[in-house]
GUPADREN-567885 format. One record per residue (C-alpha): residue number from 0; x negated, y, z negated. Coordinates in steps of 0.2 Angstrom, whole numbers, plus 5000, padded with zeros to 4 digits. Example, Ala and Ser with C-alpha at 12.3 -4.5 7.8 and 13.67 -1.06 7.14 Angstrom:
<nodes>
(0, (4938, 4978, 4961))
(1, (4932, 4995, 4964))
</nodes>
This chain:
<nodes>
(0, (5005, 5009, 5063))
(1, (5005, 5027, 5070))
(2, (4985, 5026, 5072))
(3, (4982, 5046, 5069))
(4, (4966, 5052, 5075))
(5, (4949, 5051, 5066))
(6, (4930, 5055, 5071))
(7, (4918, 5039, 5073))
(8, (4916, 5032, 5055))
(9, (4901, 5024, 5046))
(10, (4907, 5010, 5034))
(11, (4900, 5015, 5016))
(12, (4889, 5003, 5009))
(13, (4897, 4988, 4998))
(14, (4886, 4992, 4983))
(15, (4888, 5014, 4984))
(16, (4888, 5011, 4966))
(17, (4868, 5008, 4964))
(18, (4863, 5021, 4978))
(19, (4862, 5038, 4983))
(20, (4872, 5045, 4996))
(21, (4872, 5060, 5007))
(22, (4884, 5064, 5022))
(23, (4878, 5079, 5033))
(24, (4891, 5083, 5047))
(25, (4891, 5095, 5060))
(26, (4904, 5100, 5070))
(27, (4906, 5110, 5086))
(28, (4923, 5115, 5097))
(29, (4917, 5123, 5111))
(30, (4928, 5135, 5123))
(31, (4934, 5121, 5134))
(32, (4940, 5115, 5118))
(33, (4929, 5099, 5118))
(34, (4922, 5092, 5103))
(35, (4905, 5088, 5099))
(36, (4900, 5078, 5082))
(37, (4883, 5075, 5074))
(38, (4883, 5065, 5057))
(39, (4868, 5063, 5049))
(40, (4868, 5048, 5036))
(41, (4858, 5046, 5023))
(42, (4856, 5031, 5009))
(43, (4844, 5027, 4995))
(44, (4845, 5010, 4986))
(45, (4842, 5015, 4968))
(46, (4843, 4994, 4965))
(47, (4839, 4978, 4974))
(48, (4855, 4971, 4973))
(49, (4859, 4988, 4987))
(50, (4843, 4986, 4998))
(51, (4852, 4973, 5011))
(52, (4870, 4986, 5012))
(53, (4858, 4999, 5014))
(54, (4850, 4992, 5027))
(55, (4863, 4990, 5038))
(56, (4875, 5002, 5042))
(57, (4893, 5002, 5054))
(58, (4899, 5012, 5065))
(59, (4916, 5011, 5073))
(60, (4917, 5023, 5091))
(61, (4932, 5026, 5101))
(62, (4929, 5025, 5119))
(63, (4933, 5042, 5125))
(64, (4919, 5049, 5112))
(65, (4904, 5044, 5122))
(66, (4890, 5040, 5107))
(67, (4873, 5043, 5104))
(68, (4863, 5037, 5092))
(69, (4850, 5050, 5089))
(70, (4840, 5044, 5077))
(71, (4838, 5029, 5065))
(72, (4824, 5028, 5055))
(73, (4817, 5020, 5035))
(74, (4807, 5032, 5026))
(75, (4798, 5025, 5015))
(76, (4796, 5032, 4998))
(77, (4778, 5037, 5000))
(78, (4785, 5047, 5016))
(79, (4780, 5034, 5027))
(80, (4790, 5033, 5044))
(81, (4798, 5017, 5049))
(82, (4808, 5016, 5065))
(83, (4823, 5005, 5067))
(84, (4822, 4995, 5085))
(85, (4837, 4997, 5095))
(86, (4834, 4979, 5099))
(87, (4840, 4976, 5082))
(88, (4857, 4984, 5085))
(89, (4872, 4975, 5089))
(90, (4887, 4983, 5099))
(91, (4906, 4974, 5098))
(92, (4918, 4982, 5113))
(93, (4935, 4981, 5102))
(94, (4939, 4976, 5087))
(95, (4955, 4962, 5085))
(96, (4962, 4959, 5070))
(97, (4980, 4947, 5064))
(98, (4991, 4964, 5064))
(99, (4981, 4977, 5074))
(100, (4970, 4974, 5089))
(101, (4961, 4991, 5097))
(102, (4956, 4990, 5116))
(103, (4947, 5005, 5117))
(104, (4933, 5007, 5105))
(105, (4917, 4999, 5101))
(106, (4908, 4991, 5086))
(107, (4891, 4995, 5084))
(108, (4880, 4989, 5070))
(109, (4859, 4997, 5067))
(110, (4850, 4987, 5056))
(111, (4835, 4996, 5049))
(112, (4817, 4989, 5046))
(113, (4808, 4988, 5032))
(114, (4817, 4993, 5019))
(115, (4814, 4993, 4997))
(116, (4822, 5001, 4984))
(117, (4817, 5021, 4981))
(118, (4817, 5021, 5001))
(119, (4830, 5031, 5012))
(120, (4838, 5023, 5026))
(121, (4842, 5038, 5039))
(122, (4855, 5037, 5054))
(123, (4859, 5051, 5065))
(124, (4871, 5052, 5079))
(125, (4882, 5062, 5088))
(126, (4899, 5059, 5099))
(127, (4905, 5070, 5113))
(128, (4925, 5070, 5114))
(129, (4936, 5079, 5129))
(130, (4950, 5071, 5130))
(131, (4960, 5072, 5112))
(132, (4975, 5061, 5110))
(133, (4983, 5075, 5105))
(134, (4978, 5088, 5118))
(135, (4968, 5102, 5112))
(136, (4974, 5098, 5095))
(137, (4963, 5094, 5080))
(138, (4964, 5090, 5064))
(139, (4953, 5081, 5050))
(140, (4952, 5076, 5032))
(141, (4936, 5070, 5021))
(142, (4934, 5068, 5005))
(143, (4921, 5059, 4993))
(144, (4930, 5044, 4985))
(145, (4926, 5040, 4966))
(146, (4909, 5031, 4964))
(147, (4898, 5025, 4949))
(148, (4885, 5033, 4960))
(149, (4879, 5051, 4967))
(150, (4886, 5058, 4983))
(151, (4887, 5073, 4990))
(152, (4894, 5079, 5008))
(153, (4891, 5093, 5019))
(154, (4900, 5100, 5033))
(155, (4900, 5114, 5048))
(156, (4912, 5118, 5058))
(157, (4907, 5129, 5073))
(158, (4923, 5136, 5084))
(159, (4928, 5150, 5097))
(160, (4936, 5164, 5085))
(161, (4952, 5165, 5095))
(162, (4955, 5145, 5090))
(163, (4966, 5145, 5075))
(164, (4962, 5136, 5061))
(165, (4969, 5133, 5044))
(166, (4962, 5125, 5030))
(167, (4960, 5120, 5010))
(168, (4947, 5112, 4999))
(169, (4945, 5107, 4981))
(170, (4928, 5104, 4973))
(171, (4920, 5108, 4986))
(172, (4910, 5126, 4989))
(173, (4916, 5135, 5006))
(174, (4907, 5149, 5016))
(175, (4915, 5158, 5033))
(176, (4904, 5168, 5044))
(177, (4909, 5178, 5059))
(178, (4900, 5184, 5073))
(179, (4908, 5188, 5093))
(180, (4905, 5168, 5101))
(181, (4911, 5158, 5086))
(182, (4916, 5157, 5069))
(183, (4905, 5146, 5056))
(184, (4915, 5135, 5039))
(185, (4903, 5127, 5028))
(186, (4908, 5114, 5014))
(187, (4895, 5107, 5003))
(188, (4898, 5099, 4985))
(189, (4892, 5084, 4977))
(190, (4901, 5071, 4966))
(191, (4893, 5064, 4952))
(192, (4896, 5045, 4945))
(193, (4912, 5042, 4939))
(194, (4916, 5028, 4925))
(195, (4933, 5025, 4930))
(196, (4940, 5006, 4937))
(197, (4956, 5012, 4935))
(198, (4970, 5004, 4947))
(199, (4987, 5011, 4954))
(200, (4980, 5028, 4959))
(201, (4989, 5041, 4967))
(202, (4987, 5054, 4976))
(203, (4969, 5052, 4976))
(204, (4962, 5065, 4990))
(205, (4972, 5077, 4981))
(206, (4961, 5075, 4964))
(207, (4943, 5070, 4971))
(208, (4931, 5083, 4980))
(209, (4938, 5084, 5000))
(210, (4942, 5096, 5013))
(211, (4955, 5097, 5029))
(212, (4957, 5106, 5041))
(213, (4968, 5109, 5055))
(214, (4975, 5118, 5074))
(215, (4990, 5113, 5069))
(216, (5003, 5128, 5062))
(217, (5014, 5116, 5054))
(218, (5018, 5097, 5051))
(219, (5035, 5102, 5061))
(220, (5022, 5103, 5077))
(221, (5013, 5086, 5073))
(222, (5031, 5080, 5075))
(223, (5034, 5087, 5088))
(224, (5018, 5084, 5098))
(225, (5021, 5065, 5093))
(226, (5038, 5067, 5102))
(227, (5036, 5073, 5116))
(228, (5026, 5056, 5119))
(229, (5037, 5046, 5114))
(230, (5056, 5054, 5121))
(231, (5052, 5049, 5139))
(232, (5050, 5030, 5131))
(233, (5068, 5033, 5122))
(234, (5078, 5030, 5140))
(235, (5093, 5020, 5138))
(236, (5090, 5007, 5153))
(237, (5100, 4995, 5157))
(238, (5092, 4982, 5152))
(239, (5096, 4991, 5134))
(240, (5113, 4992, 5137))
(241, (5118, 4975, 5140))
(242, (5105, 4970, 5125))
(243, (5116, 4983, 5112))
(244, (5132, 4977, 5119))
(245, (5129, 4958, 5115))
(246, (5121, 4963, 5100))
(247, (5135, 4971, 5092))
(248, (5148, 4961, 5101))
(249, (5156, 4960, 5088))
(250, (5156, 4975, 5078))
(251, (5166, 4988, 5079))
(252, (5161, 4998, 5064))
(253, (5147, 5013, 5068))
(254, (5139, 5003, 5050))
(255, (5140, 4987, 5056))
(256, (5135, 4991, 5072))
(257, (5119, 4999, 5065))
(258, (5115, 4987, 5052))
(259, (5117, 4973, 5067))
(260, (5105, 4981, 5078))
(261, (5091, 4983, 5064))
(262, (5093, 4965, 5057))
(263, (5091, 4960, 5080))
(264, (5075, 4969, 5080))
(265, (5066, 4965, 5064))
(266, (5072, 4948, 5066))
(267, (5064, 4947, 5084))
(268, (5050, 4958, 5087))
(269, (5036, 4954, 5077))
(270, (5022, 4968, 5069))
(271, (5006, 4966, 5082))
(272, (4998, 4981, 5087))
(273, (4987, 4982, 5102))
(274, (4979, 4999, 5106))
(275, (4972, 5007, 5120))
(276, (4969, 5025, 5125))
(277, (4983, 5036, 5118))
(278, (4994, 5022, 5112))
(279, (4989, 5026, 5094))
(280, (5001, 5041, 5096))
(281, (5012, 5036, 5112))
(282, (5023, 5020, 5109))
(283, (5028, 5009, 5121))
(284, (5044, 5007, 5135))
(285, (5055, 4998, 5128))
(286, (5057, 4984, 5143))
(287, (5036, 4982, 5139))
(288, (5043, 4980, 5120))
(289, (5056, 4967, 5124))
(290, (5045, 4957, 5135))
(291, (5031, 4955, 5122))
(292, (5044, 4953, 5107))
(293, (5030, 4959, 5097))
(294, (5024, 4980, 5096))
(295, (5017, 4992, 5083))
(296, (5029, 5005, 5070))
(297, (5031, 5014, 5086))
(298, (5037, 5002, 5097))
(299, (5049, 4997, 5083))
(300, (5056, 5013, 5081))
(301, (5058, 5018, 5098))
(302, (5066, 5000, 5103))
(303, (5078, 5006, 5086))
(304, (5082, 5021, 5092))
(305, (5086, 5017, 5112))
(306, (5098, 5002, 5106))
(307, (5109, 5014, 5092))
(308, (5107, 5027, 5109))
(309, (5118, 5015, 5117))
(310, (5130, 5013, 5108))
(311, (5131, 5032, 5105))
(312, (5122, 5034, 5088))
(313, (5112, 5046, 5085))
(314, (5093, 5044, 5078))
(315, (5079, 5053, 5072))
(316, (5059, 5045, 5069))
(317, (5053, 5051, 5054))
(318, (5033, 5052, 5053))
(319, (5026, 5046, 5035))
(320, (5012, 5037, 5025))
(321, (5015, 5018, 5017))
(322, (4996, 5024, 5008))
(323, (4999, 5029, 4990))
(324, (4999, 5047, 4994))
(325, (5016, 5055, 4988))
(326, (5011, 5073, 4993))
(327, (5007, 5082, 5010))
(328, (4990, 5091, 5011))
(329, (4993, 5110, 5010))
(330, (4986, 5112, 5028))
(331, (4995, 5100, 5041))
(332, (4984, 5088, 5047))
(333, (4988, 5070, 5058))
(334, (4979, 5061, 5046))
(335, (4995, 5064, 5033))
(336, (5004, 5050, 5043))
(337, (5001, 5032, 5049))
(338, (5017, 5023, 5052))
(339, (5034, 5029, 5061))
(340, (5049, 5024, 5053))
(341, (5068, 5028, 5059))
(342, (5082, 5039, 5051))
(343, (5101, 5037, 5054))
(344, (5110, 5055, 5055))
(345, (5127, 5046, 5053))
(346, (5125, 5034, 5039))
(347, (5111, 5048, 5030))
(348, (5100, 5032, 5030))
(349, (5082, 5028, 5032))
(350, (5076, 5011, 5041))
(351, (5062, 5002, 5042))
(352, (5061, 4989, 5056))
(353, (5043, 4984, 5056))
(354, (5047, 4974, 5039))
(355, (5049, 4954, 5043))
(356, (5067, 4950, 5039))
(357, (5067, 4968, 5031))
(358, (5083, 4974, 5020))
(359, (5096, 4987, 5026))
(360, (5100, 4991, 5010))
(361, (5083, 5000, 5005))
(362, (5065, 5005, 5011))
(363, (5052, 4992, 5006))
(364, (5041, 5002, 4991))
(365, (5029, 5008, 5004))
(366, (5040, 5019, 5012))
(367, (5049, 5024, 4996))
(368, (5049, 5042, 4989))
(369, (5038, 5048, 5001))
(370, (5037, 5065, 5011))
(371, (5043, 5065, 5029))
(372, (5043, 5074, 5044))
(373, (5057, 5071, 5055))
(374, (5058, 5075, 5072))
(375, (5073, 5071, 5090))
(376, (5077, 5083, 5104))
(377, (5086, 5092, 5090))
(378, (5068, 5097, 5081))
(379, (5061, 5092, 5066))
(380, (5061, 5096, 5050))
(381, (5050, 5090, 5033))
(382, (5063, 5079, 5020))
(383, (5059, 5065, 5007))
(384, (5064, 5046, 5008))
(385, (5077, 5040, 4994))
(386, (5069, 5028, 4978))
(387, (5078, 5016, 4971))
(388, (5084, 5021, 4953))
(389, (5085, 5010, 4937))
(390, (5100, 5001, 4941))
(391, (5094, 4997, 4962))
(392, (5077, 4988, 4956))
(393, (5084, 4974, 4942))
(394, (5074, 4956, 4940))
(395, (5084, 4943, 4929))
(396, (5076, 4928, 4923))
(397, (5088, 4914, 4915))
(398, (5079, 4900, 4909))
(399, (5085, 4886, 4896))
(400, (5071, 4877, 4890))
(401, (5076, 4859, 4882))
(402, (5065, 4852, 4867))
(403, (5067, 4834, 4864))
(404, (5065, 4824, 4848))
(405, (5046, 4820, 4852))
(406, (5042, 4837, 4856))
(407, (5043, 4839, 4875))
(408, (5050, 4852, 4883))
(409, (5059, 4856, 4901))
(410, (5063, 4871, 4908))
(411, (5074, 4877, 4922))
(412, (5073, 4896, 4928))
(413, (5085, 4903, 4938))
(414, (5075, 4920, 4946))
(415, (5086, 4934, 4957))
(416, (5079, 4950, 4961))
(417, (5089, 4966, 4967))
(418, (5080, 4979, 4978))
(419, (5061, 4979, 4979))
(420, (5060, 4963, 4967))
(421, (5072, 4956, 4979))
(422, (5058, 4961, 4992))
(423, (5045, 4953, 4982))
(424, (5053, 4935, 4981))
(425, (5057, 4933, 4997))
(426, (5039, 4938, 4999))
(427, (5033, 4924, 4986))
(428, (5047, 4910, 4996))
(429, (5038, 4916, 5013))
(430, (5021, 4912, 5007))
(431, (5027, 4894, 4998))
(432, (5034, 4889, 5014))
(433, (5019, 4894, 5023))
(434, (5010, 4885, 5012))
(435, (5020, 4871, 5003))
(436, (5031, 4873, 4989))
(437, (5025, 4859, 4978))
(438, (5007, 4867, 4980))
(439, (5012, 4885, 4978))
(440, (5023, 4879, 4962))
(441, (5010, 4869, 4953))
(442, (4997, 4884, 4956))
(443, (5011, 4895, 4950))
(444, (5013, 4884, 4934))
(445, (4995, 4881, 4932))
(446, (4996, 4902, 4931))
(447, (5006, 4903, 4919))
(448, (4999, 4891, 4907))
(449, (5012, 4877, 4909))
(450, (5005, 4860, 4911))
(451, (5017, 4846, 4918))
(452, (5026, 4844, 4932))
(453, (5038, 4858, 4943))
(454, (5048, 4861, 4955))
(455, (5054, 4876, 4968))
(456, (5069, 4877, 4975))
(457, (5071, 4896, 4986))
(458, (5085, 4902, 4995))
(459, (5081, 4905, 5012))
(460, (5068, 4921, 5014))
(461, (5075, 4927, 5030))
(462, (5091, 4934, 5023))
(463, (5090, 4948, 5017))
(464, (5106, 4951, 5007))
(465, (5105, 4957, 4992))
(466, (5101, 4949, 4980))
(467, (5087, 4937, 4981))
(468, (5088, 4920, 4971))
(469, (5076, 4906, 4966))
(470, (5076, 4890, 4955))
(471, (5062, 4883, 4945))
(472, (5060, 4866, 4934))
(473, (5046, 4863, 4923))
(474, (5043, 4847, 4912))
(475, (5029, 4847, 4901))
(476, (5019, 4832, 4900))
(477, (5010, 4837, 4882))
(478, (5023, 4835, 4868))
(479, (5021, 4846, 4853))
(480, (5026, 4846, 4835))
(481, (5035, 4863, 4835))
(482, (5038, 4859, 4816))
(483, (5019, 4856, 4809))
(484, (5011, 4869, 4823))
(485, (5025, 4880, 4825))
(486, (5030, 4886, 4845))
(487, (5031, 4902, 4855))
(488, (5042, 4905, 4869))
(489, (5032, 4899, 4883))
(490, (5030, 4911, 4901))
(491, (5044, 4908, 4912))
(492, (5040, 4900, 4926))
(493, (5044, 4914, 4939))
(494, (5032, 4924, 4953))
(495, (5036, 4939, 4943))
(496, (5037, 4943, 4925))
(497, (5047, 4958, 4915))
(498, (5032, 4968, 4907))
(499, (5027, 4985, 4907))
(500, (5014, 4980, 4924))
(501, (5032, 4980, 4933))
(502, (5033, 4996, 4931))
(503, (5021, 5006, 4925))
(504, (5004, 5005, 4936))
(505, (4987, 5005, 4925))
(506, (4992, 5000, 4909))
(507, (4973, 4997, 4902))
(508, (4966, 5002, 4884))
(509, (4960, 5017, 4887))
(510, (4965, 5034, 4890))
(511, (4972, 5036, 4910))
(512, (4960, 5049, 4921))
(513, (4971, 5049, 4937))
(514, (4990, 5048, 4942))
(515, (4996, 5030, 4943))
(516, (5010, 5023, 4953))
(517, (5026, 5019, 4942))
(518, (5044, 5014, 4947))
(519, (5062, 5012, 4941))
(520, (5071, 4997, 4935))
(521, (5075, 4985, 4924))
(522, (5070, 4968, 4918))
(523, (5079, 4956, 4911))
(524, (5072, 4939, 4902))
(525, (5086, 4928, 4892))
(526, (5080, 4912, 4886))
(527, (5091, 4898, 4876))
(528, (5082, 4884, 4869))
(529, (5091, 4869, 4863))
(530, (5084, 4861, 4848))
(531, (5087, 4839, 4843))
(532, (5100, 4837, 4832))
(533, (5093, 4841, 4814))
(534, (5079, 4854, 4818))
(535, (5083, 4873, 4815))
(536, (5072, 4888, 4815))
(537, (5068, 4892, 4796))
(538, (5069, 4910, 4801))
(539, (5073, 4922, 4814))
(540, (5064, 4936, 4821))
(541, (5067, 4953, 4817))
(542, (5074, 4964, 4832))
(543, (5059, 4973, 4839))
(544, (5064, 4989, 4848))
(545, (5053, 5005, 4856))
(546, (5060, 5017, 4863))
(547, (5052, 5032, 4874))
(548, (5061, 5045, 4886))
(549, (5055, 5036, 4900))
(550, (5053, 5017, 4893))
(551, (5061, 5005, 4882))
(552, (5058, 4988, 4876))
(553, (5072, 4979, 4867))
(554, (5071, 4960, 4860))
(555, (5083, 4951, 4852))
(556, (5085, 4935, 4844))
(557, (5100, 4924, 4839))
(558, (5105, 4907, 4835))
(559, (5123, 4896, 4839))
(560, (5122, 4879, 4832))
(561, (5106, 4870, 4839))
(562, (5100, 4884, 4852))
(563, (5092, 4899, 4849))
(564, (5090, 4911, 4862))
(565, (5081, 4926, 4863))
(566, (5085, 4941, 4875))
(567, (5070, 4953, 4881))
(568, (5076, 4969, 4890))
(569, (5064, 4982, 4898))
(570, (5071, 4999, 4905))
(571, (5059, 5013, 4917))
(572, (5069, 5026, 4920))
(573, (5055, 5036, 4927))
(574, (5058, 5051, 4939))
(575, (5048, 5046, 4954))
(576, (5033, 5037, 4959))
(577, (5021, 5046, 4953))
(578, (5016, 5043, 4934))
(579, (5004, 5055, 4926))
(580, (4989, 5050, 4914))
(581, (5002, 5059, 4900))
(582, (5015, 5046, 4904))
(583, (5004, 5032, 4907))
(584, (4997, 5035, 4892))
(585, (5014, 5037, 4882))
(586, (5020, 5021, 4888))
(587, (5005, 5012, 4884))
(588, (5003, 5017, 4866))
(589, (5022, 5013, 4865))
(590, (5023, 4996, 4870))
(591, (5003, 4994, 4861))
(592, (5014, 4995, 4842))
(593, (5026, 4982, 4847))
(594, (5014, 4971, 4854))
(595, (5010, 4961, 4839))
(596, (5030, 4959, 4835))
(597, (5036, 4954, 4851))
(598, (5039, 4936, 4855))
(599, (5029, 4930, 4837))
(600, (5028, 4910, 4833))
(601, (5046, 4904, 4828))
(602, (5042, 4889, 4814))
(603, (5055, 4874, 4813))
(604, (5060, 4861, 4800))
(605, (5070, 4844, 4799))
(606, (5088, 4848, 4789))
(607, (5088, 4833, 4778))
(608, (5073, 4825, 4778))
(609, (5056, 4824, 4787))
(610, (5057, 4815, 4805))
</nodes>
């Protein structure tokens, strides 16, 4: 995690939806280029099921921002004055989490007294910040997420007028005025409920009412600032020497010996994060790396980048976002970025080592497609991570299903994944080990609407090779006259399915609002199913095939003797990760005129007689 840097937060209320809510934030950089924050934060409860989030709000304060709560009070909906006790408040120093532990903030936690529906719950406090983590650098971004309920923000920002500052807006009204001592920006707007639940989004602060701003000329110099913290951590010690040399002992290949060096350190140093003053931006030394075996996406970077150093290759870290933001803000600000990830000159290739038992071969989805910034002694420069196209992201389910003479049936699945649905198996074999395969397979089963017994048999999740391969067995228990009742392929009994959901994010019934997140790939399902001697199918379906410039969806049906197979295919050849509601849209109504055809009820009968 590249922990970028944020003003004291308040935690919105669980239920926003039912309330009224109205930020107020005032901002002030004075000469000396300290920072000065009051946030005013009101809430009204327009139901009782939001009284009790109302009535206690959050508040998360680094330890170089000295906070004051200012005032905290109910007011009641006759106008009535209703203080909140500061010996109601609660205050947590730190915050530990199972990935992320922060040393140097505080938790505090005011409860207010008294308080009904139609009230307004009022919290005002200011923070005092000297010392940035990025000196005399600031940045921000806010904006107001969608809500079934009514909030509006409001923000001033008071600076010297020789301070340089860039900044953009959308949907949101902005006013500058100047005078000798400072210059004043105002944003005010409002945003009004929104009826969307859609998932997947996109892009989101780029859509919704926000605002950034930023010292920053360029995200070339956010790189760069972030650099000159970490390079005096790159040092090629001696310890790093001898670790590279065993390492790639026996590699001589500059490929090999970069592939050998990734596999050592996402193998052996696990993902914890433990944060304390300018750590969120400064990674670690390596030897405090190697002694831990444990550090954040800094710290796994830099330990990357000293071991290729010793053995001569060359490396870049590359800043980026694993959010689901595909595009930078128009005005550069810190907040564009949260992890660090390395890039490999030599081999034009992009590595993530934070990534338990992570591939080589290709970024895990988070990192894909995104926007970059790169940056080394040789300076930095803005670039794009690679995606995988339609033939790098392929799932293949083989099952052959068995129906005996009485009318049960058994199943064995044979589930490999290439690329990311490689990623997402081994994920699925990590948690049934964790867990216990015969209960993560009966749950699976249970999921999928096969009753009876099943079985899991994974390949072992820490190799990352491509591809990725699991077996499944199913017997059912229920036995079924496929001839009186008829009989429909059943779900295979895999952790992933081909559908459209593999691909194509938000598929709902209604019309897409906002950008979902899509990918490219393929997924094939081929099923043989072997009949008892005697029983045929009375008919075959009829092909069902729907084609788009971005989708497809083929299914066909065939028979040899007593098996009849049917094989499903389905093809995203989508540019990017970005899908628009035009494409969403598209897809959906495509696949919603084959859904009645696909995969129907097959009817059997006895050849010769009845049984």
């Amino acid at each position: 995690m590249l922990a970028g840097v944020a003003f004291a937060g308040i935690l919105a209320p669980a239920h926003a939806q039912t309330a009224r809510i109205e930020t107020k934030v005032d901002l002030r950089i004075a000469p000396d280029r300290s920072l000065t924050k009051t946030l005013e934060y009101r809430t009204t409860p327009l139901v009782q099921g939001a009284v009790a989030a109302a009535a206690q709000v959050r508040l998360t304060v680094p330890a170089n921002r000295p906070y004051q709560i200012v005032k905290a009070f109910t007011q009641k909906a006759d106008g009535t004055i209703v203080p909140a006790d500061p010996h109601d408040f609660v205050t947590q120093s730190g915050a530990v989490g199972a990935a992320a532990s922060f040393g140097d903030i505080s938790i505090q936690q005011i409860a207010f007294r008294n308080v009904s529906v139609g009230d307004t719950t009022v919290l005002i406090g200011r923070s005092t910040e000297s010392e940035h983590y990025i000196a005399r650098q600031f940045s921000q971004s806010m904006s107001l997420p969608l809500s079934s309920g009514q909030r509006s923000l409001d923000v001033t920002l008071h600076s010297p007028p020789d301070l340089d500052i860039r900044h953009d807006e959308q949907g949101l009204n902005y006013q500058e005025t100047r005078t000798g001592r400072e210059i004043t920006r105002h944003w005010s707007g409002s945003e009004g409920p929104s009826a969307t639940d859609e998932k997947d989004l996109v892009d989101l602060p780029s859509v919704v009412p926000g605002l950034r701003f930023s010292t920053f000329p360029s995200y070339e110099s956010i790189a760069t600032a972030y650099y000159n913290g970490a390079k005096p951590k790159l040092a090629v010690t001696p310890e790093i020497e001898q670790l590279a040399a065993e390492i790639t002992a026996n590699e001589t290949d500059v490929a090999a010996q970069v592939h050998a060096i990734f596999d050592w350190v996402s193998r052996n140093i696990r993902y914890v994060a433990v944060y304390f003053g300018n750590g969120r931006v400064v990674p670690n030394d390596t030897h405090t790396i190697l002694s831990r075996r444990f550090g954040d996406c800094k710290d796994h970077a830099t330990l990357l980048a000293a071991l290729l150093a010793a053995k001569g290759i060359a490396s870049e870290q590359a800043l980026i976002n694993t959010d689901a933001a595909y595009r930078l803000p128009k005005t550069p600000v810190l907040q564009a970025f949260n992890h660090v990830i390395l890039y490999v000159p030599k081999l034009n290739r992009y590595l993530d080592p934070t990534v338990a038992f992570g591939s080589f071969d290709h970024l895990p989805f988070r990192d894909a497609g995104k926007p970059v910034v790169r940056v080394s002694h040789r300076g930095a420069m803005l670039d794009r991570t690679p995606e995988l196209g339609v033939e790098d992201n392929v799932l293949n389910l083989d099952t052959h299903l068995a129906i005996t003479p009485d009318g049960r049936q058994h199943a064995k699945t044979t589930v490999e994944g290439h690329g990311e649905f490689a990623d997402q198996l081994r994920t699925f074999a990590a948690q049934a080990e964790a867990k216990g395969k015969e209960l993560t397979i009966a749950n699976l089963a249970k999921l999928r609407g096969l009753l009876g017994t099943a079985t899991l048999d994974a390949a072992p999740w820490t190799d990352a090779r491509e591809s990725y391969v699991l077996n499944t067995t199913w017997d059912g228990q229920q036995p079924l006259n496929v001839v009186q009742a008829g009989w429909r392929a059943p779900f295979a009994l895999s952790p992933l399915l081909p559908g459209p959901g593999l691909f194509i994010g938000g598929l709902t019934t209604d019309k897409r609002a906002y950008p979902a997140l899509c990918r490219a790939g393929r997924a094939i399902n081929n099923l043989d199913v072997s009949l008892p001697d005697g029983m045929a199918p009375m008919s075959l379906p009829e092909p069902v095939i729907q084609h788009t410039p971005e989708f497809s969806y083929e299914e066909q049906w065939s028979r040899d003797g007593t098996h009849v197979r049917v094989r499903t295919e389905i093809t995203s050849s989508i540019a990017g990760r970005v899908c628009t509601p035009d494409q969403v849209d598209a897809a959906r109504n495509a696949y919603r005129a084959i859904a009645a055809k696909a995969n129907p009820v097959l009817h059997f009968a006895w050849q010769g007689g009845s049984h």
